[in-house]
Every structure is written in structure tokens, then in C-alpha cells.
Backbone bond lengths (Angstrom), bond angles and torsions (degrees), N, CA, C in turn:
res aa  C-N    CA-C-N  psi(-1)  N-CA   C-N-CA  omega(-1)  CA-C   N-CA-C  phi
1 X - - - 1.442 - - 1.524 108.35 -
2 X 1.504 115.70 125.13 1.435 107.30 172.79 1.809 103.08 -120.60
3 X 1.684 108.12 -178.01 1.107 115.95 -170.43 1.717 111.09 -93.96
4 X 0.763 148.03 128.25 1.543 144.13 162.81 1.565 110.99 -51.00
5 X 1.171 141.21 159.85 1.030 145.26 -169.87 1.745 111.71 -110.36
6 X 0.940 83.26 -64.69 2.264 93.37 154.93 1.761 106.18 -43.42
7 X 0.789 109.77 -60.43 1.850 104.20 -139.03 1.854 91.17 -106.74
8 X 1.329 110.96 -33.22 1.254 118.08 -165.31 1.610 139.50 65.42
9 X 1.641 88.40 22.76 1.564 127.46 -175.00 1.176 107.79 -69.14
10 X 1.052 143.65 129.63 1.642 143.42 126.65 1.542 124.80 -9.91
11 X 1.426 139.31 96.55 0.999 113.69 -167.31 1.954 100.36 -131.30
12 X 1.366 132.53 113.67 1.461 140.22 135.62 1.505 120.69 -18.91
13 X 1.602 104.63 81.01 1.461 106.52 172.98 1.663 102.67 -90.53
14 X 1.879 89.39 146.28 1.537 97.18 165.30 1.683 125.75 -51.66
15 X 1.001 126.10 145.85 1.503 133.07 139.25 1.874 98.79 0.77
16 X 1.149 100.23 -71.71 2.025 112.73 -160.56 1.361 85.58 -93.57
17 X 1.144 169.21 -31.74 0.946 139.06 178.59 1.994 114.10 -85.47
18 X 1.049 113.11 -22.41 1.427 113.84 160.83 1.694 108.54 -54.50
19 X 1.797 109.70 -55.66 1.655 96.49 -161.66 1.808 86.57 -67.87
20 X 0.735 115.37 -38.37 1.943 113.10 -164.40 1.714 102.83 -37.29
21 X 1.336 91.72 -45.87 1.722 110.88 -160.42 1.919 107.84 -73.67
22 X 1.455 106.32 -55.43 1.698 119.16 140.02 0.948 135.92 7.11
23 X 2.037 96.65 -79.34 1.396 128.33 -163.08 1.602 111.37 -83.64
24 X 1.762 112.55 -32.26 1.144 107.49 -144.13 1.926 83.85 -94.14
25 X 1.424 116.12 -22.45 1.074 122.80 -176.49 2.297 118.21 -44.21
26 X 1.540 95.15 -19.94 1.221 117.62 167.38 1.311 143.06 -87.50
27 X 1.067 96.66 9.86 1.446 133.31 178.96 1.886 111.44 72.73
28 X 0.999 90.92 -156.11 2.264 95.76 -163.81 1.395 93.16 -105.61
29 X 1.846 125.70 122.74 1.433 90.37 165.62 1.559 137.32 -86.57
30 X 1.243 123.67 160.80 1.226 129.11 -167.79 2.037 113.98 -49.11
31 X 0.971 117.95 50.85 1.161 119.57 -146.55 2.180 85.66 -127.08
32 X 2.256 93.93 157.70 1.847 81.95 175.47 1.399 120.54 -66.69
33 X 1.279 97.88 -21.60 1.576 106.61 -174.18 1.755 118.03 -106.89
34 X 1.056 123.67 44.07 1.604 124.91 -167.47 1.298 111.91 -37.76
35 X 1.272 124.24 -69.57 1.519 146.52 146.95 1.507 110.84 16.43
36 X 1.907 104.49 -82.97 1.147 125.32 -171.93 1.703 122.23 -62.07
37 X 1.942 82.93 -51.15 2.036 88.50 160.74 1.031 120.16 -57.60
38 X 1.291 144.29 -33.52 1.475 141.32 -173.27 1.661 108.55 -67.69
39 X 1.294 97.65 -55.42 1.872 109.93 163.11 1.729 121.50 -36.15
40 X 1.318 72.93 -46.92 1.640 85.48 -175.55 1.527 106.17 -64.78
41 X 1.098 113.25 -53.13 1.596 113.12 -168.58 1.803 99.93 -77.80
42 X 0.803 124.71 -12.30 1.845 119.89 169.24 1.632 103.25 -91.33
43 X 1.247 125.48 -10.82 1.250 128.46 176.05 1.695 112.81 73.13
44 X 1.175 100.74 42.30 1.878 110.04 -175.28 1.660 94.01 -141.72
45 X 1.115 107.21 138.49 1.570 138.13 145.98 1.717 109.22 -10.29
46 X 1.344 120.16 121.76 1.716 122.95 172.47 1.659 89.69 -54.14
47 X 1.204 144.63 -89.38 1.372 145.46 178.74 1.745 122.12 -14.71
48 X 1.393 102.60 -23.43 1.629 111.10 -165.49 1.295 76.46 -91.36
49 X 1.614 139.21 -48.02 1.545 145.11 -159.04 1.487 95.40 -61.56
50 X 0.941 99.11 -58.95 1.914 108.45 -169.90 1.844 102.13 -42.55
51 X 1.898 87.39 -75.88 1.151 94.84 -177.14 1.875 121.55 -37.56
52 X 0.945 106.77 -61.63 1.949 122.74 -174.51 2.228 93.29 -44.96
53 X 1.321 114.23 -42.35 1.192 111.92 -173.59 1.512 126.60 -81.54
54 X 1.304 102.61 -30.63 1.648 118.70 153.63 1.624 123.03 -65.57
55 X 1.383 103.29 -13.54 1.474 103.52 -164.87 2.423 90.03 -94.08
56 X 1.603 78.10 -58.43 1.772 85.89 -176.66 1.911 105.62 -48.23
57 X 1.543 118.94 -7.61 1.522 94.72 -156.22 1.657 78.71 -109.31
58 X 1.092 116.86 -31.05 1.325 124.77 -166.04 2.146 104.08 -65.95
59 X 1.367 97.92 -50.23 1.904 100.12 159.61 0.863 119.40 -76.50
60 X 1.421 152.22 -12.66 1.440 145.33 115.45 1.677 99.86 131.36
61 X 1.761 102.02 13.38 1.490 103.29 150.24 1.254 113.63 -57.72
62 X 1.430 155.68 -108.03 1.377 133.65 162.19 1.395 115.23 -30.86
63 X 1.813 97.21 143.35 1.752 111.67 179.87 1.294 107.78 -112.46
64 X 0.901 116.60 -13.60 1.430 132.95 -179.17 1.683 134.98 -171.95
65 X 1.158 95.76 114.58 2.161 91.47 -178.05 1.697 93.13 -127.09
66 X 1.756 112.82 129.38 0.854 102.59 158.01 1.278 85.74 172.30
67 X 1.663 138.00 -166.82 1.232 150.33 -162.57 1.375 121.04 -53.73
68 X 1.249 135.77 124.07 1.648 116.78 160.12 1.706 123.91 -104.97
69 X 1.385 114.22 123.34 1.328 112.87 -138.84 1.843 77.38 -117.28
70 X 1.789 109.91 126.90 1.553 108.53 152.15 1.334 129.21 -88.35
71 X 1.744 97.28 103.63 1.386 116.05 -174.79 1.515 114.05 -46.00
72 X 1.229 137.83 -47.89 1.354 156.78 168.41 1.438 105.00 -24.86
73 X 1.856 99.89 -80.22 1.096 111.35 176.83 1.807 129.54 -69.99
74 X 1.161 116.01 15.08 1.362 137.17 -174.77 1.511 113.37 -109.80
75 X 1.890 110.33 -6.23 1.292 121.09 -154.33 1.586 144.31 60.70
76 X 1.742 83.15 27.47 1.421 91.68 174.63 1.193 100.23 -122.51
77 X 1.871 108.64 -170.20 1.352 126.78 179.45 1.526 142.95 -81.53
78 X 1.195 142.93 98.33 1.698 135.97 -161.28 1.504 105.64 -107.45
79 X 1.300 108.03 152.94 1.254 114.46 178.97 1.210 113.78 -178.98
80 X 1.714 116.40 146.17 1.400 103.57 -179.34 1.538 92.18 -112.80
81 X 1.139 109.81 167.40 1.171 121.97 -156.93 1.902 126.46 -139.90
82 X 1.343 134.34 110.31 1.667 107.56 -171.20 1.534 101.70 -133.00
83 X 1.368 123.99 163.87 1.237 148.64 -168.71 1.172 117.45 -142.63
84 X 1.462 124.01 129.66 1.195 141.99 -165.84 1.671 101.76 -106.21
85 X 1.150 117.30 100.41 1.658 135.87 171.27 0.649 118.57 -91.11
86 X 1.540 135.52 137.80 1.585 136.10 140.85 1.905 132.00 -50.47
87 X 0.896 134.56 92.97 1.430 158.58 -156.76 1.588 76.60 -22.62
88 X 1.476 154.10 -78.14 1.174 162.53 -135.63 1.625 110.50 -90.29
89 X 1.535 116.76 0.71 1.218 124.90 -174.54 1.319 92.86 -118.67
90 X 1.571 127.18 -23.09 1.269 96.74 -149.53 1.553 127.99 -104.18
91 X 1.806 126.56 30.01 1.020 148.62 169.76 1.886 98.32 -75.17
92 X 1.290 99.71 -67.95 1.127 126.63 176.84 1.464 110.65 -36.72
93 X 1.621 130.05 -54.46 1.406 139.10 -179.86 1.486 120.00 -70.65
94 X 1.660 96.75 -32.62 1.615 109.74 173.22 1.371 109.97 -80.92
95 X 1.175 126.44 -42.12 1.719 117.37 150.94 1.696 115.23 -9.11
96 X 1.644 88.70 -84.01 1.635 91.32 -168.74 1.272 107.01 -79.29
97 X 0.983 129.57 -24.78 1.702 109.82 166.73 1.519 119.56 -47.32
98 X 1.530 95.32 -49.65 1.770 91.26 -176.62 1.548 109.81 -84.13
99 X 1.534 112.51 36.99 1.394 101.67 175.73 1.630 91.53 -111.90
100 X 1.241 144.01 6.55 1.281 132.14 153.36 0.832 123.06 -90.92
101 X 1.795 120.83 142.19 1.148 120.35 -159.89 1.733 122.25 -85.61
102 X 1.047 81.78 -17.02 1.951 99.77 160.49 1.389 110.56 -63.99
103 X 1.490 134.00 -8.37 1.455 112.38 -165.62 1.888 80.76 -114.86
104 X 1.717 103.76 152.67 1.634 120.72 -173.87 1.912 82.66 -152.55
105 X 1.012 98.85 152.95 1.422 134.59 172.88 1.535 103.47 38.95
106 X 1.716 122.99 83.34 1.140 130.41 -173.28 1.343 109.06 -94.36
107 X 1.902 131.79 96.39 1.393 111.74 -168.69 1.671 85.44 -105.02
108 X 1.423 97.03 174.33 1.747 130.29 158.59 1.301 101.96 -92.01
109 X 1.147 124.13 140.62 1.475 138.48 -175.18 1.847 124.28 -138.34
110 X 0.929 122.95 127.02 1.464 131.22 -167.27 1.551 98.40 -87.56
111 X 1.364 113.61 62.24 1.610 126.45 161.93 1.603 119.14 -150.72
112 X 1.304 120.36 179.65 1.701 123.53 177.88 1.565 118.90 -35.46
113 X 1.814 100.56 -38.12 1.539 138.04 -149.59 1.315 89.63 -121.72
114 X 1.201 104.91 73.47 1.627 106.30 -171.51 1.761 124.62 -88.08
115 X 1.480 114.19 -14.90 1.292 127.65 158.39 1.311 111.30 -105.80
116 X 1.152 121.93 136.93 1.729 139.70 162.84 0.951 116.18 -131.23
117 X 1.672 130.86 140.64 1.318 143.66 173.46 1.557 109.86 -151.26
118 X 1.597 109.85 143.11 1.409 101.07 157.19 1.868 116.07 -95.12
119 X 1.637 90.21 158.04 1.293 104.72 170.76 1.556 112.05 -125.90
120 X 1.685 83.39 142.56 1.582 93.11 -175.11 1.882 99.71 -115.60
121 X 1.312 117.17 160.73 1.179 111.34 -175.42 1.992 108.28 -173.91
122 X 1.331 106.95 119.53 1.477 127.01 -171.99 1.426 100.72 -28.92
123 X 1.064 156.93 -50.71 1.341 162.30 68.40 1.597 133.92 19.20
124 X 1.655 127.14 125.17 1.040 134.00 123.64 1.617 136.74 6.63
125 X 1.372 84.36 -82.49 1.410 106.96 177.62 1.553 106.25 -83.84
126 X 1.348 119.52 9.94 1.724 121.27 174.38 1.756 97.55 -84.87
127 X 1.346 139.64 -42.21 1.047 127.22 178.01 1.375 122.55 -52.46
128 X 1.236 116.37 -53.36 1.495 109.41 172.68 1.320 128.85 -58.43
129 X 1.776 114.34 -15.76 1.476 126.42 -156.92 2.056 83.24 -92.15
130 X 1.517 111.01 -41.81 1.387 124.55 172.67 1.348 117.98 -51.49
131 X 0.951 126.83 -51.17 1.620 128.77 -175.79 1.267 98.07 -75.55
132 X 1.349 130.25 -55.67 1.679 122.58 -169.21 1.622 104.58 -59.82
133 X 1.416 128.98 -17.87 1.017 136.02 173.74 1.638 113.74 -76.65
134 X 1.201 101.95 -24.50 1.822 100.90 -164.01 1.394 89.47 -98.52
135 X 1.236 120.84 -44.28 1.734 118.45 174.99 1.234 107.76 -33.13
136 X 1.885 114.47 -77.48 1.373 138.11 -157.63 1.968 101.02 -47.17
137 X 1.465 109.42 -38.34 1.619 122.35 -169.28 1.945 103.48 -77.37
138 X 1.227 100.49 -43.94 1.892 100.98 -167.74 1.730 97.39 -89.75
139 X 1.371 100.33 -29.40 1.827 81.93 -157.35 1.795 124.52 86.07
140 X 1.360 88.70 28.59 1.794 96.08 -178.53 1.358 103.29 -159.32
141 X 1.652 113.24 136.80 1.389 111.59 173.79 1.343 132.75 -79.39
142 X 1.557 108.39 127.11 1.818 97.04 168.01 1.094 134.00 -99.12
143 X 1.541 124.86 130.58 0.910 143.43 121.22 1.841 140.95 59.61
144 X 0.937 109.41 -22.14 1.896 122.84 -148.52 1.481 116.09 -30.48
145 X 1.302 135.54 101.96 1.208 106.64 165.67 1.581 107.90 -130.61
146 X 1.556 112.41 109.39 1.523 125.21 -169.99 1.568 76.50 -68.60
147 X 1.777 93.38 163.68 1.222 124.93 156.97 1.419 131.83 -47.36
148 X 1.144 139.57 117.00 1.326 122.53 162.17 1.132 132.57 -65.02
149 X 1.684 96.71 -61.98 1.954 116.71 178.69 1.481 83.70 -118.29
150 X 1.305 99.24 158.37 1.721 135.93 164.64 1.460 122.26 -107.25
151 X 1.485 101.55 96.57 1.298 107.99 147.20 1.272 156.73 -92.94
152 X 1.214 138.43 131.35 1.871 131.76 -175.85 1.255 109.36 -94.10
153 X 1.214 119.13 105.42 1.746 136.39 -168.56 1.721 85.08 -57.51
154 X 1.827 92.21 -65.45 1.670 112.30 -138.81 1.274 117.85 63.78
155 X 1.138 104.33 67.18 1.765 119.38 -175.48 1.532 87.47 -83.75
156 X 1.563 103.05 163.77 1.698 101.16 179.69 1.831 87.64 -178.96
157 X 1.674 110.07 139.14 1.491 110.64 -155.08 1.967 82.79 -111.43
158 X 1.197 121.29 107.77 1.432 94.10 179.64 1.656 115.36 -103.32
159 X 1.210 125.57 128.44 1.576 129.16 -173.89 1.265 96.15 -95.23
């Protein structure tokens, strides 16, 4: 039994939807058919894959499956980013924050700096153009703190 991340529900994954969830956590391999190989090695149908992944994104156990692109190394901008909210503002602030499309992984946090998110942006110089934008919209200052060093956790949640 794992927890949902949305709802914070308890949720009974199948047999195949555990290895799916597992497997896919390792990324797609570089292959013409990624899809179908992955199927193949769980021993289910490319279509059962599809299907099982449309179904988990569509109940909103997964929030997102799809590419992870290094903005940095792509010639763009990274940054993590935090905001100091008022407990009664801050549904409301996380709204419009997560209405730019530069902002990815917006948590609530049990510190001073109680929202954090990174921002990604086609540009360098798009982060700063981003924050003066998210300021000017909430009415609260953010935060910036680019990366120094780079680390690869390889975090991986296995159900």
C-alpha cells in the first residue's frame, strides 16, 4: 500500500501496476520502441503499458511521466527557488506561482521559507526576468538560490 501525493490516500496497487511504477522509475530505454520493450520485460502488451499509464495519470496517482530535460546544460536557466508566505495566503500564492510555466516541483515546507520550487527557463537571464515577474504578481519576495555543486541522488520511491 502506498500514499498518493495529491490526496494523501492509501492506495492498493496491482501486481503490474507496482512493477510499471518500479520499472518506469528507471527511466525509458533509449531504444525505437521504448514503450513496447518495457512491456516486454513486465510481460504485458505495449497497449496494456499505455493503457495502465493513462489510467494512473488520469487518477492523479502519477502527476507527471515524461522527459527530464537539463535546462543548464541545454543553455538555459535552473534555479531553486523559496518564498516566505503567510499560512492564510498561501493556497492563494501557490496558485499563481504554479501558473508559470517556468515553475516545476512547487512544495510547502515546514520552515521560515516555507514554499520552494524550481525554475527552469530557455535562458539564463530568464530566471531573474522570472522572479521579478513572480514578485510583481504575489506581492512577496523570492528567494534565488542557483546551484552550486551537482548532485545525482537517484532517488527512486519503490511500491
Amino acid at each position: 500500500m502506498s500514499m498518493t501525493a495529491e490526496t494523501g490516500k492509501a492506495v492498493d496497487f496491482t501486481d503490474t501496476e507496482k512493477a510499471i511504477i518500479n520499472r518506469l522509475q528507471h527511466g525509458l530505454p533509449l531504444t525505437r520502441y521504448p514503450y513496447r520493450d518495457v512491456a516486454e520485460e513486465l510481460g504485458i502488451t505495449e497497449n496494456a503499458l499505455l493503457d495502465y499509464l493513462q489510467a494512473l495519470l488520469a487518477s492523479g496517482i502519477l502527476t507527471r511521466f515524461g522527459p527530464m530535460f537539463h535546462a543548464g546544460e541545454m543553455g538555459g536557466g535552473l534555479t531553486l527557488a523559496a518564498m516566505r508566505i503567510p499560512e492564510r495566503e498561501f493556497d492563494a500564492v501557490a496558485h499563481t506561482v504554479n501558473q508559470f510555466p517556468e515553475v516545476a516541483h512547487n512544495y510547502r515546507r515546514e520552515h521560515n521559507l516555507n514554499m520552494w520550487f524550481v525554475l527552469a527557463t530557455e535562458t539564463p537571464e530568464g530566471i531573474a526576468d522570472t522572479i521579478h515577474r513572480i514578485e510583481a504578481s504575489t506581492g512577496y519576495p523570492v528567494y534565488n538560490m542557483p546551484k552550486e555543486q551537482e548532485f545525482h541522488v537517484h532517488l527512486h520511491f519503490p511500491v
